[in-house]
DRENLO-483530 format. One line per field, with one value per residue: residue number from 0; residue in three letters; x, y, z of N, C-alpha, C, O in turn. Coordinates in steps of 0.2 Angstrom, whole numbers. Example, Ala and Ser with C-alpha at 12.3 -4.5 7.8 and 13.67 -1.06 7.14 Angstrom:
2
num = (0, 1) $
residuo = (Ala, Ser) $
n.px = (66, 64) $
n.py = (-28, -11) $
n.pz = (39, 35) $
ca.px = (62, 68) $
ca.py = (-22, -5) $
ca.pz = (39, 36) $
c.px = (66, 64) $
c.py = (-16, 0) $
c.pz = (39, 39) $
o.px = (71, 67) $
o.py = (-17, 6) $
o.pz = (42, 40) $
This chain:
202
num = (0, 1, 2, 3, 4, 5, 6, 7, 8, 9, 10, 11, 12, 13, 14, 15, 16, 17, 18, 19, 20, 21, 22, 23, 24, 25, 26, 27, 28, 29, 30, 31, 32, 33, 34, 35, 36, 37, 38, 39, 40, 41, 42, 43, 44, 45, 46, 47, 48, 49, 50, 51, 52, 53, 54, 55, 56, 57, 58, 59, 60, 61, 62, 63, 64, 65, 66, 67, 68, 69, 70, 71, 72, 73, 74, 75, 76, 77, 78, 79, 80, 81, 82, 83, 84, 85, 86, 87, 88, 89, 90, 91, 92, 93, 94, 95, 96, 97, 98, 99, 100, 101, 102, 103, 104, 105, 106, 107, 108, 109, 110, 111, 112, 113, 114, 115, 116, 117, 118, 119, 120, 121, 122, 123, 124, 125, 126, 127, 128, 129, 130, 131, 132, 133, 134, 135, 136, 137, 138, 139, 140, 141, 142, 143, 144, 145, 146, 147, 148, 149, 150, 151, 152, 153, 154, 155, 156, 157, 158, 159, 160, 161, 162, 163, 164, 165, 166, 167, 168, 169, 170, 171, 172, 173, 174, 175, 176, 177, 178, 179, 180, 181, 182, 183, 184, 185, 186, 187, 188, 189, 190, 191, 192, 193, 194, 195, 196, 197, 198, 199, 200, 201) $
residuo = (Unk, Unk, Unk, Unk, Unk, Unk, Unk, Unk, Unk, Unk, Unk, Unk, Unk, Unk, Unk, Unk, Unk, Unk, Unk, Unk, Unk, Unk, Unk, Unk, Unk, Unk, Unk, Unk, Unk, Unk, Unk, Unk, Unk, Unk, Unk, Unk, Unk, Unk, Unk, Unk, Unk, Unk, Unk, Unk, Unk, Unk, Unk, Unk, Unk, Unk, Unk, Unk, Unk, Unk, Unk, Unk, Unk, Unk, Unk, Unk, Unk, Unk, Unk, Unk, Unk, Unk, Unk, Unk, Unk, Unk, Unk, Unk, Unk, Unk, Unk, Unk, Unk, Unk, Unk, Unk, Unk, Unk, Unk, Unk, Unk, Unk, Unk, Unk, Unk, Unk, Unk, Unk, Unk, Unk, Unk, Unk, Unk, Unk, Unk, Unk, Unk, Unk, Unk, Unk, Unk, Unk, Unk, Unk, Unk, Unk, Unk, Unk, Unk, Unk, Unk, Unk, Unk, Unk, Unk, Unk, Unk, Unk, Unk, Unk, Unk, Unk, Unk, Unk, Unk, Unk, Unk, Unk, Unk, Unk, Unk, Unk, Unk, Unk, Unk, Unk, Unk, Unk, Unk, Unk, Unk, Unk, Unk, Unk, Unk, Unk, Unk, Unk, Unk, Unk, Unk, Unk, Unk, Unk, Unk, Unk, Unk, Unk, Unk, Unk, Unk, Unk, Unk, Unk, Unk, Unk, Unk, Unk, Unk, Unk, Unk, Unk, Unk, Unk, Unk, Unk, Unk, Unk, Unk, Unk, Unk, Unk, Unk, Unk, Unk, Unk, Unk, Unk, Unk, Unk, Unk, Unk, Unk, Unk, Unk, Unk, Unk, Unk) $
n.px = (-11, 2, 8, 3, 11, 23, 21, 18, 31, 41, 37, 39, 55, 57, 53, 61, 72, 72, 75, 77, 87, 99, 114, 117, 126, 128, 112, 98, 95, 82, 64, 59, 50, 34, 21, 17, 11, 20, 31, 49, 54, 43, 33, 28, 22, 19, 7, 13, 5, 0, 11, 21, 9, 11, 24, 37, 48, 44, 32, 38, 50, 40, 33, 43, 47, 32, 32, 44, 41, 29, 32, 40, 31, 23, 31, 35, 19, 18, 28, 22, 9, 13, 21, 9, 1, 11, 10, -2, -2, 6, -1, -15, -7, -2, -14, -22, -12, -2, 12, 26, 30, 44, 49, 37, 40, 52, 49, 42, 49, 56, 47, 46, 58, 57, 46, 51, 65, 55, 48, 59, 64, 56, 53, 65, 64, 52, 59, 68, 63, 56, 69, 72, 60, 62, 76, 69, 61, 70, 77, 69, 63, 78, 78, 70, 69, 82, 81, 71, 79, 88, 78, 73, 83, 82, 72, 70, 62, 58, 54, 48, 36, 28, 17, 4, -8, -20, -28, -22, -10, 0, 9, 2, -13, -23, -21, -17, -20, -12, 1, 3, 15, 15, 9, 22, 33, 31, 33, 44, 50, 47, 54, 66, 69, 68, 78, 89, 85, 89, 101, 107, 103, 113) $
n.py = (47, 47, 39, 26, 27, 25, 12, 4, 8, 3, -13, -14, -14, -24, -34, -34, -35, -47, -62, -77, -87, -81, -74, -67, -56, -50, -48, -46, -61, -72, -72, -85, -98, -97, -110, -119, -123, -122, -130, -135, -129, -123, -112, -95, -82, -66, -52, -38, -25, -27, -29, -18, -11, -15, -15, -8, -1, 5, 14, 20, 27, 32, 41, 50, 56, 61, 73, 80, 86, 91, 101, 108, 112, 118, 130, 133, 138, 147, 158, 160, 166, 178, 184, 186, 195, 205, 211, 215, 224, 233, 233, 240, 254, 260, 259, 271, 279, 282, 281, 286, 287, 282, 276, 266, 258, 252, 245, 237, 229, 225, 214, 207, 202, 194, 185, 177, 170, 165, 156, 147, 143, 134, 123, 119, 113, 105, 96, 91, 85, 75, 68, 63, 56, 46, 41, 34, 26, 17, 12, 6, -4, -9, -17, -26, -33, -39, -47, -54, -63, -67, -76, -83, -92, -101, -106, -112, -108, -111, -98, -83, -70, -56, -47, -36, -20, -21, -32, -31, -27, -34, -49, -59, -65, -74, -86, -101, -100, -105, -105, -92, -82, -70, -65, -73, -68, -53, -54, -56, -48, -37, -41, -42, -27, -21, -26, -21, -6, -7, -10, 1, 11, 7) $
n.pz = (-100, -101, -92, -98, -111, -104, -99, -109, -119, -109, -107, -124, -120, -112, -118, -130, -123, -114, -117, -116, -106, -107, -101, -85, -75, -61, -58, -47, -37, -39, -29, -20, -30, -30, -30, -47, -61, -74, -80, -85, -102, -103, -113, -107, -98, -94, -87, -92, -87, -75, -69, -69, -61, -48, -44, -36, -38, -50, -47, -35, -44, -54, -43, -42, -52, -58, -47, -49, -64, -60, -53, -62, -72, -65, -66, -79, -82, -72, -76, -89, -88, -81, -93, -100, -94, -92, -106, -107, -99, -105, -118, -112, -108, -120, -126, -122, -123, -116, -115, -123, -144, -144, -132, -132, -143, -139, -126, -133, -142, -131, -124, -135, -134, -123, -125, -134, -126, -117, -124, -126, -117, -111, -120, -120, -105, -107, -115, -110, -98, -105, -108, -95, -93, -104, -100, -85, -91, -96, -85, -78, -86, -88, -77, -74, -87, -81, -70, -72, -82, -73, -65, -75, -78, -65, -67, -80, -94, -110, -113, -111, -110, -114, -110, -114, -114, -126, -139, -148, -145, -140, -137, -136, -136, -129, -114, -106, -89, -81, -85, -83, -76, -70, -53, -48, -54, -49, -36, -34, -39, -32, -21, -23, -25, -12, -5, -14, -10, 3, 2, -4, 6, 17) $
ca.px = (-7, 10, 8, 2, 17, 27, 17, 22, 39, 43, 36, 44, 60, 58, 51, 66, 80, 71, 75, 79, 94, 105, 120, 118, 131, 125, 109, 96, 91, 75, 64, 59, 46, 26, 17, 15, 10, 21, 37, 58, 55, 36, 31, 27, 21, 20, 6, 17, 4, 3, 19, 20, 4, 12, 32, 37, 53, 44, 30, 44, 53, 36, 31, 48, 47, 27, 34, 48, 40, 23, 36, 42, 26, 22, 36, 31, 13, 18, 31, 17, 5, 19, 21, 3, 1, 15, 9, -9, -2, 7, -7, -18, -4, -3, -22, -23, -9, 1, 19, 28, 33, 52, 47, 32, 45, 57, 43, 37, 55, 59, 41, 45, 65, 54, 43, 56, 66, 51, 46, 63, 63, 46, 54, 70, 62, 50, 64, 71, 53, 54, 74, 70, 54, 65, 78, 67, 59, 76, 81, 63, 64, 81, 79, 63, 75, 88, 77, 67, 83, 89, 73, 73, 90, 79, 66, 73, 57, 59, 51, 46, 34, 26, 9, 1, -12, -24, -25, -16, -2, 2, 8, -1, -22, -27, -16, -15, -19, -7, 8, 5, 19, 14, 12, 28, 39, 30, 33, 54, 54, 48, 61, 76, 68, 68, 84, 93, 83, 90, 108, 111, 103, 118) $
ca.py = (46, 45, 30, 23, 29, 22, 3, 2, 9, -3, -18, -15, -14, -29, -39, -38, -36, -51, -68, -82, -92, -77, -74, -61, -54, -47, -49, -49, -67, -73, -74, -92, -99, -101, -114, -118, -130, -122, -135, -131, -129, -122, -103, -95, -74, -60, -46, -31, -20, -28, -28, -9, -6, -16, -13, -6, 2, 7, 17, 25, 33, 36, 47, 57, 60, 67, 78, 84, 86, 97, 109, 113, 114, 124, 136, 138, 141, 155, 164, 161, 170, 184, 187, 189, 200, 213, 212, 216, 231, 238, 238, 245, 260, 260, 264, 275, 284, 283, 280, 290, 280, 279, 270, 260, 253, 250, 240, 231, 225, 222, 210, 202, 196, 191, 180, 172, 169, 163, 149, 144, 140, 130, 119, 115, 110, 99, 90, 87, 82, 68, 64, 59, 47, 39, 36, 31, 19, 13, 10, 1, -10, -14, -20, -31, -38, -42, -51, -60, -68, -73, -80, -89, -98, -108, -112, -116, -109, -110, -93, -79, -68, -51, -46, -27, -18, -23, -38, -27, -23, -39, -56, -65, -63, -79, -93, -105, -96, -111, -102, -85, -80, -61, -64, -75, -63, -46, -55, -58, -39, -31, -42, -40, -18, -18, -28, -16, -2, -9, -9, 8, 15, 6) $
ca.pz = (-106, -97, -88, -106, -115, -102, -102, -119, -120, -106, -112, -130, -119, -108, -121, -132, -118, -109, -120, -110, -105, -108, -94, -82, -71, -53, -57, -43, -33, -39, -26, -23, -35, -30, -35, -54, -66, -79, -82, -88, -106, -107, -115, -101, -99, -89, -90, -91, -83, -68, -64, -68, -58, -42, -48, -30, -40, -57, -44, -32, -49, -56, -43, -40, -58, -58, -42, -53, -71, -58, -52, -70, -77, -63, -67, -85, -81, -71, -83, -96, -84, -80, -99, -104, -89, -96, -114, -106, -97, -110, -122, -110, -111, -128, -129, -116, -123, -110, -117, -131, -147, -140, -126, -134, -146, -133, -123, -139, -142, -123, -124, -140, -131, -117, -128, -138, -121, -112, -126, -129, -108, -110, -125, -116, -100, -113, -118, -101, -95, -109, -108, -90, -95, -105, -94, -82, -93, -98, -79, -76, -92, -88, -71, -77, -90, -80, -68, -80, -85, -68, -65, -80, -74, -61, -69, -87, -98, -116, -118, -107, -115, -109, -112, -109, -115, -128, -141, -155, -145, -134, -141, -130, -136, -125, -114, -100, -82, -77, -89, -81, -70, -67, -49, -44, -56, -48, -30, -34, -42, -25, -14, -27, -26, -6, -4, -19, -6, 9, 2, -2, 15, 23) $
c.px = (0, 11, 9, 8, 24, 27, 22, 29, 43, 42, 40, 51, 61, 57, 59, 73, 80, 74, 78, 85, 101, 108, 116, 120, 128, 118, 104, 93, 85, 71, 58, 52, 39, 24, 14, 15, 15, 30, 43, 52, 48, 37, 27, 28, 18, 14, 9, 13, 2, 8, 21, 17, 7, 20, 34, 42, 49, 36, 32, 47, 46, 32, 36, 47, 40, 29, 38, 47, 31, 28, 37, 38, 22, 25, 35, 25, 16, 23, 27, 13, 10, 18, 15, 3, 5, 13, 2, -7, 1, 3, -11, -13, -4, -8, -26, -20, -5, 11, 20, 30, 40, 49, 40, 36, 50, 54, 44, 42, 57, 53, 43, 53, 60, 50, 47, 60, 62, 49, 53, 63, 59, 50, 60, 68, 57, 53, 67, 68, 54, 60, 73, 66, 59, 69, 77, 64, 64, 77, 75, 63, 73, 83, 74, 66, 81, 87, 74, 73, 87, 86, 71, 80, 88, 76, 65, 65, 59, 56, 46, 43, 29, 21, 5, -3, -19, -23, -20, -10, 0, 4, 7, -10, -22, -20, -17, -15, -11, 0, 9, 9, 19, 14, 18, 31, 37, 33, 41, 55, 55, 55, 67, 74, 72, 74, 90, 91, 89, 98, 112, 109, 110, 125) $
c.py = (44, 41, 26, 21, 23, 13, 0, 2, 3, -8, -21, -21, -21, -37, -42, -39, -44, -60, -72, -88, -87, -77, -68, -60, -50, -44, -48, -55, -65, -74, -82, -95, -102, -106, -114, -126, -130, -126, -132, -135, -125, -113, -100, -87, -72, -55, -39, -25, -21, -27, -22, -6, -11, -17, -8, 2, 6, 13, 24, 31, 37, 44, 53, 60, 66, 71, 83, 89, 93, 101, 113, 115, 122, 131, 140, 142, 148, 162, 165, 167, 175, 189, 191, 196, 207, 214, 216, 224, 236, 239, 241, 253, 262, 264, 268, 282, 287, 284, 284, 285, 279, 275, 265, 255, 251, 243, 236, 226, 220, 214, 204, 199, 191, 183, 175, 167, 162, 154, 146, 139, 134, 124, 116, 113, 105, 96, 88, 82, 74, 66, 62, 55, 44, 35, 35, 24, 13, 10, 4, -6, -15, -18, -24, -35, -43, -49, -57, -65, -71, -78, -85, -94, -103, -109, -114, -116, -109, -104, -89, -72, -61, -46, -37, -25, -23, -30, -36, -27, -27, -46, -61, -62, -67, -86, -95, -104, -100, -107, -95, -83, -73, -62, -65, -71, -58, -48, -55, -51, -36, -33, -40, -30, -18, -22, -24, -9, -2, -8, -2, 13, 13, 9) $
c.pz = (-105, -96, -96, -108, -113, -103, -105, -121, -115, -108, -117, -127, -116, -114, -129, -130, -115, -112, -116, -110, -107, -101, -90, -75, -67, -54, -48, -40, -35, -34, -27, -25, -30, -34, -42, -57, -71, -79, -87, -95, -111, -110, -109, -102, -94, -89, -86, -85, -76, -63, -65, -63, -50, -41, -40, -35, -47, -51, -39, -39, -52, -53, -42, -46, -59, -53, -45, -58, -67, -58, -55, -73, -74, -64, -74, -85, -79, -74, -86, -92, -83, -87, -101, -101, -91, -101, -114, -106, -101, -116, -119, -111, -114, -128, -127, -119, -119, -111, -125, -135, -148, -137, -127, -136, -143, -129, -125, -140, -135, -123, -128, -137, -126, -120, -131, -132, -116, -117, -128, -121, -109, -115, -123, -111, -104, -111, -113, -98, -99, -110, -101, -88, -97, -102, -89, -82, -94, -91, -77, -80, -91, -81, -70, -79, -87, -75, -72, -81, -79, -66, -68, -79, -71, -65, -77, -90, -104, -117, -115, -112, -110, -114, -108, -118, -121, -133, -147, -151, -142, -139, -139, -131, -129, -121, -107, -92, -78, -79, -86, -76, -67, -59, -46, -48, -53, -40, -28, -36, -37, -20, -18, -25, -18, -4, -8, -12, 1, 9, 3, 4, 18, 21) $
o.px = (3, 16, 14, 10, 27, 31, 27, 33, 47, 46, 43, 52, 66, 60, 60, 78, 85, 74, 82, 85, 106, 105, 112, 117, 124, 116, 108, 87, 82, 74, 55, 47, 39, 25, 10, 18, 17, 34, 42, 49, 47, 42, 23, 32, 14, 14, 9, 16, 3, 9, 23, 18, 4, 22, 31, 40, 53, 36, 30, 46, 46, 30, 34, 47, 41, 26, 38, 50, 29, 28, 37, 40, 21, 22, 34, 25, 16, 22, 27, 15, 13, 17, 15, 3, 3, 14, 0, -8, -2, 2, -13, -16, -8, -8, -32, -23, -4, 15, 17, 31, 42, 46, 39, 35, 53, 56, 46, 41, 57, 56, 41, 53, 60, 51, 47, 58, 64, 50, 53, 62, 60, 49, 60, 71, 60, 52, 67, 70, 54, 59, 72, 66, 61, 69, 82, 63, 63, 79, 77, 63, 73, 88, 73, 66, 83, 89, 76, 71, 88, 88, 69, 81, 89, 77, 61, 62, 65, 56, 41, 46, 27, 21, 4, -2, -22, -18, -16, -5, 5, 0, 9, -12, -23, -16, -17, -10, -6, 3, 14, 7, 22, 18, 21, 35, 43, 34, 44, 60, 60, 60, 71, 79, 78, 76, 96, 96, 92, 102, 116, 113, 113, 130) $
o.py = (40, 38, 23, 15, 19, 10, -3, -2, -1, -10, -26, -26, -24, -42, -47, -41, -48, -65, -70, -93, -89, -78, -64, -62, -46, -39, -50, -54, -60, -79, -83, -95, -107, -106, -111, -131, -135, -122, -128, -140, -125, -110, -104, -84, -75, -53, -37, -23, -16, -25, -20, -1, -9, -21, -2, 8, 10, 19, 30, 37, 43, 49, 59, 66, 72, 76, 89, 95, 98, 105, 119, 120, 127, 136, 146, 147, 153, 168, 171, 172, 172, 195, 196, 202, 212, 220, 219, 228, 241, 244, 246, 257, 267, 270, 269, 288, 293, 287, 285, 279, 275, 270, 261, 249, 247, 237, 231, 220, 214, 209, 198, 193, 185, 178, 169, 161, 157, 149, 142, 133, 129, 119, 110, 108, 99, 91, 82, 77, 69, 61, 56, 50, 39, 29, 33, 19, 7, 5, -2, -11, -21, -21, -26, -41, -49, -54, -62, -71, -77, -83, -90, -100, -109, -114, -117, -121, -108, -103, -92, -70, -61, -42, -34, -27, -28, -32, -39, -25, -25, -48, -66, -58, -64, -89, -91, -106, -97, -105, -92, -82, -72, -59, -61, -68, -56, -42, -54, -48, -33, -30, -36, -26, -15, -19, -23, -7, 3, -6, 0, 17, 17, 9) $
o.pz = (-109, -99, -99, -108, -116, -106, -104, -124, -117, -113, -117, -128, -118, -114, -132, -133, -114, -108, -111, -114, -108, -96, -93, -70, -70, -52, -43, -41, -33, -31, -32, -21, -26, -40, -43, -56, -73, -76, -92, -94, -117, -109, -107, -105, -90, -95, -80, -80, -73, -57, -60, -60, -45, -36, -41, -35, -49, -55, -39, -39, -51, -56, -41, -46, -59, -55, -45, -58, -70, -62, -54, -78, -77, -64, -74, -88, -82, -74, -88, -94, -87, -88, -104, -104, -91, -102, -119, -110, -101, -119, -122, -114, -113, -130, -128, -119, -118, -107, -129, -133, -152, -140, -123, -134, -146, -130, -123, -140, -134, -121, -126, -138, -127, -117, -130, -132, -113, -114, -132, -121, -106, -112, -123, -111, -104, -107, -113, -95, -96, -114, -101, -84, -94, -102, -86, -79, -93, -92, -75, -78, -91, -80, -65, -77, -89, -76, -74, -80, -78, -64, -66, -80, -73, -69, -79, -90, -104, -123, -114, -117, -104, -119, -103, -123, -119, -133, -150, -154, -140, -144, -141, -127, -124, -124, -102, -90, -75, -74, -87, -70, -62, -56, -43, -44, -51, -37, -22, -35, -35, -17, -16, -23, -17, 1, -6, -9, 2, 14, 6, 6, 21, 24) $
């Protein structure tokens, strides 16, 4: 459902950062065009999910992020399990008869900070969890974007267009194998990825 979300949120983004013939300043070098039928000025498309599902850079973030977003989950899980666990043991007291009702209500109180505490943790990591999808989507879409428009520099399309998931959500039902650029665009993302790679190692 993640991946999905992503897709599509990227997508959206690419599709209306991407318009063609626009400037762009230190873009990445496109790399150099495979064989095509489609000619400066045709309409000319992408499918999005491809280049996601072989997006060297948009696979790298995705899994630092699942490595990140397990840990937190893991974390909540185990508070969660922690809490129930005290809430158990003090009602077994309780029903035992184990504690006086000072210290029951003391408990009860101390349990209920603890709950409060515990889901405000859960609801702020949440939100962090899903402020980091988006600017990761943001970083993916606009390094697809920015491409796209160098790329379209050489090869002078009239109209680069970017197609994913089904035919309600794509603006491309049916077109032209000739017009599809998804492999030479996904082949110039990985060089421009492992060349940006290669910089900041040095």
């Amino acid at each position: 459902m993640k991946k999905t979300l992503l897709l599509l949120g990227v997508a959206a983004a690419v599709v209306l950062a991407a318009s063609c013939k626009q400037n762009n300043n230190g873009a990445a070098e496109a790399a150099p065009a495979q064989d095509s039928t489609a000619v400066a000025g045709s309409i000319v498309y992408f499918n999005m999910d491809k280049v996601m599902q072989g997006y060297d850079m948009a696979n790298d973030l995705n899994s630092v992020f699942e490595t990140k977003t397990g840990g937190i989950q893991a974390e909540i899980d185990r508070r969660g399990k922690k809490l129930e666990k005290d809430a158990s043991d003090f009602q077994n007291k309780v029903d035992k008869g184990l504690l006086t009702t000072s210290v029951a209500q003391a408990q009860y109180q101390k349990l209920q900070q603890q709950q409060q505490e515990y889901q405000e943790y859960a609801v702020r990591k949440q939100q962090e969890m899903a402020e980091e999808q988006q600017v990761m989507m943001n970083q993916i879409a606009n390094a697809i974007a920015e491409f796209v428009t160098q790329y379209n520099e050489e090869h002078q399309y009239a109209m680069i267009l970017a197609t994913a998931g089904g035919i309600l959500s794509t603006p491309v039902v049916c077109g032209d194998p000739r017009l599809d650029i998804t492999d030479d665009l996904l082949a110039g993302l990985n060089a421009a990825y492992i060349k940006t790679k290669e910089t900041t190692k040095k």
